[in-house]
C-alpha positions in Angstrom: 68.4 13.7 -5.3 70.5 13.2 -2.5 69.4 12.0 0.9 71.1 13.7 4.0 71.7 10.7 6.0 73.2 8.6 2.5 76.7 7.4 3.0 79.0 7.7 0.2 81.3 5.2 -0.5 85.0 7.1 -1.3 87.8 5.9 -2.1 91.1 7.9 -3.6 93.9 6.7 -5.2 97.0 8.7 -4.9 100.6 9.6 -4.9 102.2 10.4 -1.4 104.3 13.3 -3.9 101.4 14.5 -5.8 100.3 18.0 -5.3 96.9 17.5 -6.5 96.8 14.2 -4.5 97.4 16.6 -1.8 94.4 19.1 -2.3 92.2 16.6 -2.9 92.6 15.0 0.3 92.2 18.2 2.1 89.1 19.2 0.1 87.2 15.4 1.4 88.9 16.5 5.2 87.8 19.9 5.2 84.2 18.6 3.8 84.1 16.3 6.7 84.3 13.2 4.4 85.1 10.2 5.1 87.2 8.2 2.7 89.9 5.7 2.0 93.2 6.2 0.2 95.8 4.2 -1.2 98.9 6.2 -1.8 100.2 4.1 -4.4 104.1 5.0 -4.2 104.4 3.9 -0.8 103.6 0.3 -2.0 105.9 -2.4 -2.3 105.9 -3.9 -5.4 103.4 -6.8 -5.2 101.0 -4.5 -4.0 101.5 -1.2 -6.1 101.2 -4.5 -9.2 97.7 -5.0 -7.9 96.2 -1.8 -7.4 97.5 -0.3 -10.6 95.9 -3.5 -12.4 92.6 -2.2 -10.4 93.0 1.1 -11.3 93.7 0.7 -14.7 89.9 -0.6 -14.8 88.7 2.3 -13.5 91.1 4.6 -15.0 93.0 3.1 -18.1 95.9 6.2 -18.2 96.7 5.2 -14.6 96.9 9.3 -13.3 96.5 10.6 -10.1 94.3 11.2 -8.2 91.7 8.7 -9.3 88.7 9.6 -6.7 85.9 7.1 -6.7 82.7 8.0 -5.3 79.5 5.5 -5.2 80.3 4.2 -8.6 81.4 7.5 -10.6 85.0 8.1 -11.5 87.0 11.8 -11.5 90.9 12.0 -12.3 92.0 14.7 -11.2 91.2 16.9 -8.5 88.6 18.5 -10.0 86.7 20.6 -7.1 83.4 21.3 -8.0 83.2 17.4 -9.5 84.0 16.2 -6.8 81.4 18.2 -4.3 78.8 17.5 -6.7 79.2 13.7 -6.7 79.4 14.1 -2.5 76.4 16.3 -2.8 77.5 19.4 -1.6 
């Protein structure tokens, strides 16, 4: 299903507070993953405006994290979700 040398495309959205922000990012680091993140907080307020209005496409509560992989969505950090959609 998954080919070894496929790249996947992962981006997080996140708080710079949020504890499950937090475990998520070290769950893509310790799984040698390599992904973008927007901690969301640490906007100013143009940007954090723009992002939210993306996110809330993708995710229309708006919670963190938001983890997008390829094209499949997870809120939350939801470990075993998230490793399946990396294909580990």
């Amino acid at each position: 299903m998954n080919d070894a040398g496929e790249e996947k495309q992962v981006t997080l959205y996140s708080l710079s507070t949020c504890g499950h922000c937090k475990s998520t990012k070290r769950l893509l680091n310790d799984c040698s993953v390599a992904y973008s993140f927007t901690d969301v907080d640490l906007l100013d307020q143009e940007e954090r405006s723009l992002i939210l209005e993306q996110l809330r496409e993708l995710n229309p509560r708006c919670s963190f994290p938001t983890i997008v992989i390829n094209d499949r969505v997870i809120v939350g950090f939801r470990e075993n979700e998230i490793k399946e959609a990396l294909g580990l």
